[in-house]
C-alpha positions as CSV (number, residue, x, y, z in Angstrom):
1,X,-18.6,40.9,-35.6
2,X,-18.6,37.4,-34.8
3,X,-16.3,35.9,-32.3
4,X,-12.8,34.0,-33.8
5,X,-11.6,31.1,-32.1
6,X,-7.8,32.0,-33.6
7,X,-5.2,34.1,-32.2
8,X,-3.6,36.4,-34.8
9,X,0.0,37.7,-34.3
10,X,1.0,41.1,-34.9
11,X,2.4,39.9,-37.8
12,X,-1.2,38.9,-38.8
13,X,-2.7,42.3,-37.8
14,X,0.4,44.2,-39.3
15,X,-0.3,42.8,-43.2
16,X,-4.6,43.1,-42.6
17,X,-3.4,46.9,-41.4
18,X,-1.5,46.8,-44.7
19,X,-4.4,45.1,-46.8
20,X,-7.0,48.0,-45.3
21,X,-5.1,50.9,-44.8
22,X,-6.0,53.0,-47.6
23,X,-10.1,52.6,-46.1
24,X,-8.9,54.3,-43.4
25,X,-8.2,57.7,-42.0
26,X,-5.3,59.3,-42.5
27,X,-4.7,60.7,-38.8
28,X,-5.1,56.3,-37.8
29,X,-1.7,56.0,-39.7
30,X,1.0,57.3,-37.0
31,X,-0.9,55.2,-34.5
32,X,-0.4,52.5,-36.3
33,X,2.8,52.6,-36.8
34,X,3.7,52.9,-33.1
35,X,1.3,50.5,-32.0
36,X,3.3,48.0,-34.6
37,X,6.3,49.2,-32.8
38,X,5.2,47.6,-29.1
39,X,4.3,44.5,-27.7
40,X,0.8,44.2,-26.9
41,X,-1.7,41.1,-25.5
42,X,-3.1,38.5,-27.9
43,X,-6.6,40.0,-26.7
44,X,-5.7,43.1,-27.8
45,X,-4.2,41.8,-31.5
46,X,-7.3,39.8,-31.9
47,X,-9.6,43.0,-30.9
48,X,-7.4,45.2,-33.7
49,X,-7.2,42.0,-36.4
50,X,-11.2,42.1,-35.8
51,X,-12.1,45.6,-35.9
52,X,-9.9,45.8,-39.4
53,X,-10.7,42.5,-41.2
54,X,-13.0,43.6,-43.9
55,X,-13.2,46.7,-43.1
56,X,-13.4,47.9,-46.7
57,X,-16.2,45.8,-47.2
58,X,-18.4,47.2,-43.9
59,X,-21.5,49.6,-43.9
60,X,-20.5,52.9,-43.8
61,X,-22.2,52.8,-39.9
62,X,-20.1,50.1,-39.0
63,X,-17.1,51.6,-40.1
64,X,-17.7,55.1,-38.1
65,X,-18.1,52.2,-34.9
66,X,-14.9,50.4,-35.7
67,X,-12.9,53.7,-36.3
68,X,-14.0,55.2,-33.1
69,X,-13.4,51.5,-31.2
70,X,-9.7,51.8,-33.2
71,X,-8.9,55.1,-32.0
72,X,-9.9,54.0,-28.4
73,X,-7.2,51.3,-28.3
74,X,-4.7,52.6,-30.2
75,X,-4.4,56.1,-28.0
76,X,-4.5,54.1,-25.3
77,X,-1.7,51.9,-25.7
């Protein structure tokens, strides 16, 4: 993924969550939804806004790396 110079707000990740979530698994959801429910760093929305933006459109190898980097920060958070 190449590096973004712009700092996305949770409102930002919340609708690219929205525009992807039917690419992703179906366990990701509740985590999402209580990860929307907190406050969290602009490192960590940009890291989240990242790992989702196009995710549709990744390699099926790339996808399997972003879902396991997801489900490392959204259980820990």
């Amino acid at each position: 993924m190449s590096e973004c110079k712009l700092d996305h707000s949770q409102e930002d990740v919340q609708k690219k969550y929205e525009q992807q979530a039917e690419f992703l698994p179906e366990d990701m959801k509740p985590l999402f939804q209580s990860f929307f429910q907190e406050e969290h760093t602009q490192d960590l929305l940009n890291e989240v806004f990242h790992l989702l933006k196009k995710f549709d459109l990744a390699s099926q190898e790339e996808k399997s790396e972003r879902v396991n980097r997801l489900y490392l920060v959204l259980k820990n958070v």
